[in-house]
N, C-alpha and C positions, 0 to 999 in steps of 0.2 A: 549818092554813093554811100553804101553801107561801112560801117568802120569795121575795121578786118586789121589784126592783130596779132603774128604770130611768134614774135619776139617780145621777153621781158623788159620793159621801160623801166628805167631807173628813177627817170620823174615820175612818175607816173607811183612806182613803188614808196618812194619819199614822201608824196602827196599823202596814200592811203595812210600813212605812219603816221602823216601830223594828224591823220584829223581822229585816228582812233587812240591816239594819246593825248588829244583836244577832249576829247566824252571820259577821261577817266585814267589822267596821269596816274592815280594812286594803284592801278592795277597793272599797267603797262609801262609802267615807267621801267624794270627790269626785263623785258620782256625782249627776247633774240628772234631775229628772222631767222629762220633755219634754212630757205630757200626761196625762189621766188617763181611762180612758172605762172602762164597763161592758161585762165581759162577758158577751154573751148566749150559750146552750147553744145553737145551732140544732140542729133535726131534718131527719129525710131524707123529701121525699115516697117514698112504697113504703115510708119505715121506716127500721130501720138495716141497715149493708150490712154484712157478714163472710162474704171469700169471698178466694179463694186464684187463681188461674191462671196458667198457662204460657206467658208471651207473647214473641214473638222481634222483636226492635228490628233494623229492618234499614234505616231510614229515615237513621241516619248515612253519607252521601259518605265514602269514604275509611277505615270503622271496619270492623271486621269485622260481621257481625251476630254479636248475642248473641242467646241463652235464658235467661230467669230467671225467677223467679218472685214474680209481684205480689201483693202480699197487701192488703187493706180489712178496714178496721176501724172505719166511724165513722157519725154518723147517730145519735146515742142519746140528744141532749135533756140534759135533766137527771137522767138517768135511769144516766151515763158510770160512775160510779162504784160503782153497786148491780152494774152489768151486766159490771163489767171485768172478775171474774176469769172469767164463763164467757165470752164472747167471746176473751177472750183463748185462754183454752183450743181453741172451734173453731176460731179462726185457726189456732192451733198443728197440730190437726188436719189440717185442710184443706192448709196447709203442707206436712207430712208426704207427703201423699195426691201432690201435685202433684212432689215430690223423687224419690218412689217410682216415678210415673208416668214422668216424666222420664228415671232409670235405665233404665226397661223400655225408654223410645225409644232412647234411645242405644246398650242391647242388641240390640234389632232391627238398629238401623242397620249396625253393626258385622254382625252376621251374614249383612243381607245384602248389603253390600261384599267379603265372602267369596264368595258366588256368582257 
């Protein structure tokens, strides 16, 4: 049975209290809960997304446009933590693939600004 939780536990709130004022009374020792809610894991319809690409921002007036590279990673439920290290890993991938691709345009470009 999976643990399912959609009310705020007061024990449970108290716990987290001690033990992040256990790592570092001298920072939290003033420090006010403001509120308490549950966190739920949401999921992605289609699923979870991890995906990489090349996108150029050119919508800033007065910026230069940029190229960089957008990475996703998310969408996985309650499932974040079983799933992190290989997702992380294709991200990493995908990443890679999108930096390499990148170099190659920029090679091009350069070449053919020489013609």
């Amino acid at each position: 049975m999976a643990f399912s939780q959609e009310a705020v536990s007061e024990e449970t709130t108290k716990a987290i209290i001690q033990r992040v004022m256990g790592t570092r009374p001298d920072l939290f020792s003033k420090a006010t809960v403001l509120r308490s809610c549950v966190g739920l894991r949401p999921n992605r319809r289609g699923g979870v997304r991890v995906s990489a690409a090349i996108e150029q921002l050119d919508w800033n007036e007065g910026w230069d446009p940029a190229v960089l590279v957008v990475a996703h990673n998310y969408g996985h439920a309650g499932f974040g933590y079983q799933a992190s290290i290989g997702c992380a890993n294709k991200t990493v991938e995908q990443i890679e693939q999108c930096l390499k691709d990148l170099k190659n345009i920029k090679s091009q470009i350069r070449t053919m600004a020489k013609l």
